[in-house]
C-alpha positions as CSV (number, residue, x, y, z in Angstrom):
1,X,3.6,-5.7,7.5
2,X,7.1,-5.9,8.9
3,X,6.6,-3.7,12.0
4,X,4.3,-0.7,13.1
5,X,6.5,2.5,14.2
6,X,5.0,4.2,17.1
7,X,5.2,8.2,17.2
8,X,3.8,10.8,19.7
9,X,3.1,14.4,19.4
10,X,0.9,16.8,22.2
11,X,-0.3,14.5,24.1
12,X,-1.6,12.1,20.8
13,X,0.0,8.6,19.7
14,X,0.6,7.8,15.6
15,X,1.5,4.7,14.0
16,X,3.1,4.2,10.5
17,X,2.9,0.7,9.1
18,X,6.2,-0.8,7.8
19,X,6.1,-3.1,4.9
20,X,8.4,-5.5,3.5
21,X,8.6,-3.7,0.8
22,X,9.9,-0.5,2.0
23,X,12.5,-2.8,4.4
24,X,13.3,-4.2,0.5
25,X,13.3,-1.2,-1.1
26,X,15.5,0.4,1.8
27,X,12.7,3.4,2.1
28,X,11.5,4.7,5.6
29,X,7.6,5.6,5.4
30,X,6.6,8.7,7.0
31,X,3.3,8.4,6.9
32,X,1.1,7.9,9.9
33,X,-2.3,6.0,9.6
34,X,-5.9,8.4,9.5
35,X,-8.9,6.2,10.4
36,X,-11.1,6.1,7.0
37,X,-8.3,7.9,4.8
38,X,-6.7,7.3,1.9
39,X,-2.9,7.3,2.5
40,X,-2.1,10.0,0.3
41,X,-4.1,12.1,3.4
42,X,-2.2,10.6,5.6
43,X,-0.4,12.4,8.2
44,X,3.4,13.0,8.0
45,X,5.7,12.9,10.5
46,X,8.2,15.8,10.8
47,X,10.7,16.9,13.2
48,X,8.3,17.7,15.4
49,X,6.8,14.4,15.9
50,X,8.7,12.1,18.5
51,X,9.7,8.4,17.8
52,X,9.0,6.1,20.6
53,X,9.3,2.6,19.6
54,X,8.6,0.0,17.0
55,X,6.3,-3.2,17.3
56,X,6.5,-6.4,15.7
57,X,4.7,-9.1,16.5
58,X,4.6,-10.8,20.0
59,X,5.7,-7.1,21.7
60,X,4.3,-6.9,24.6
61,X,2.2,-3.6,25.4
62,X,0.2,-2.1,27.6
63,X,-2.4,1.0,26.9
64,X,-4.7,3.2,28.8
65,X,-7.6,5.2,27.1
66,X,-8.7,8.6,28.7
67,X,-11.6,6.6,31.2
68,X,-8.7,4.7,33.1
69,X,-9.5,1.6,31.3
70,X,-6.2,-0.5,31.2
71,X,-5.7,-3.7,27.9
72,X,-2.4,-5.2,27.7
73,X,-1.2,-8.2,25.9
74,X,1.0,-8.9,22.6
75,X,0.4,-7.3,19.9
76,X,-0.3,-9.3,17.1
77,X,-1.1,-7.0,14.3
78,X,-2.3,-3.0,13.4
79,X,-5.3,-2.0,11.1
80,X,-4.4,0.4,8.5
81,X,-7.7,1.5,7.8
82,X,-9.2,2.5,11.3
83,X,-5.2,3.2,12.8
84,X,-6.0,0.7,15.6
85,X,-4.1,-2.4,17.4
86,X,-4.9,-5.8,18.1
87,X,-4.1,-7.4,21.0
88,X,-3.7,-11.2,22.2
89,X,-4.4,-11.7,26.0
90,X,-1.2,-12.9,28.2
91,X,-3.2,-15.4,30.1
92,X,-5.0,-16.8,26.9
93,X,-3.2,-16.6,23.5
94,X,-6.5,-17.4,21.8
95,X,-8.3,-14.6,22.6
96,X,-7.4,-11.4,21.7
97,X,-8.8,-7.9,21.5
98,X,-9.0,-5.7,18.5
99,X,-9.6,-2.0,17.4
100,X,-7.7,0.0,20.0
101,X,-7.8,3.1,18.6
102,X,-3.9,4.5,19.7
103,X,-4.3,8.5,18.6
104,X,-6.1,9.4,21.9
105,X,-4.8,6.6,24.4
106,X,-4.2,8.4,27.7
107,X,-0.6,5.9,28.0
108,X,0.9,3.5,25.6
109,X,4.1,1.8,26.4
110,X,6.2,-1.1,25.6
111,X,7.5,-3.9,27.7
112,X,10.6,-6.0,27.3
113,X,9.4,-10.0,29.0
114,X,12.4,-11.7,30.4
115,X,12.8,-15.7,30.1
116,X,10.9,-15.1,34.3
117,X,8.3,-13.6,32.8
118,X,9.1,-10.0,34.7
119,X,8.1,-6.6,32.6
120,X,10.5,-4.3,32.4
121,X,9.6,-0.8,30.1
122,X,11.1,-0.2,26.7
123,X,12.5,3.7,28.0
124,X,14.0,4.4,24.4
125,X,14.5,2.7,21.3
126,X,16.6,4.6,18.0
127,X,14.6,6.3,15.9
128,X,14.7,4.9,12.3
129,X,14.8,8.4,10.9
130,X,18.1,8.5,12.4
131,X,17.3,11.5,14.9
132,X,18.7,11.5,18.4
């Protein structure tokens, strides 16, 4: 997987795995992961889904469920199958924590890391759709 694009739409987050592939192949999937679905069920993303960002590997990203309950770290990979993230801990590179679940994540937002170390958030990144 090349990168993970990151849409939003009332209130839910979706993520639509990029392969090499598809970068080879010049083709933009549309498709957004269903936990325990085959990708033909898949949901699409239209118009009316919004583009927030894309994550590759070593991103750093922070994300809230709905009981306040804050994980942050770099992301190190997604999970097609149950349309969750994995996470390795800033403080400790060799743990990491896996299967958050992003559709009903209360917040989920990216960082840029300067060489200080100081977070600054990702406010917009172009959509790959080409859509302003």
């Amino acid at each position: 997987m090349v990168r993970t694009d990151i849409y939003i739409r009332d209130g839910k987050f979706y993520m639509v795995p990029v392969y090499a592939k598809d970068v080879a192949d010049k083709r933009l999937p549309l498709r957004a992961c269903v936990a325990a679905k085959a990708e033909k069920d898949w949901r699409e993303m239209t118009a009316d889904y919004r583009f927030l960002f894309s994550l590759t590997p070593d991103c750093y990203v922070l994300t809230e469920n709905r009981k306040g309950e804050v994980k942050e770290g770099y992301f190190i990979g997604s999970d097609r199958s149950t349309a969750a993230i994995s996470l390795s801990l800033a403080h400790d590179r060799q743990q990491s924590l896996r299967g958050i679940g992003i559709t009903t994540l209360k917040r989920f937002e990216k960082y840029r890391v300067d060489r200080f170390g100081r977070l600054s958030p990702v406010r917009r990144e172009a959509d790959p759709r080409g859509r302003s």
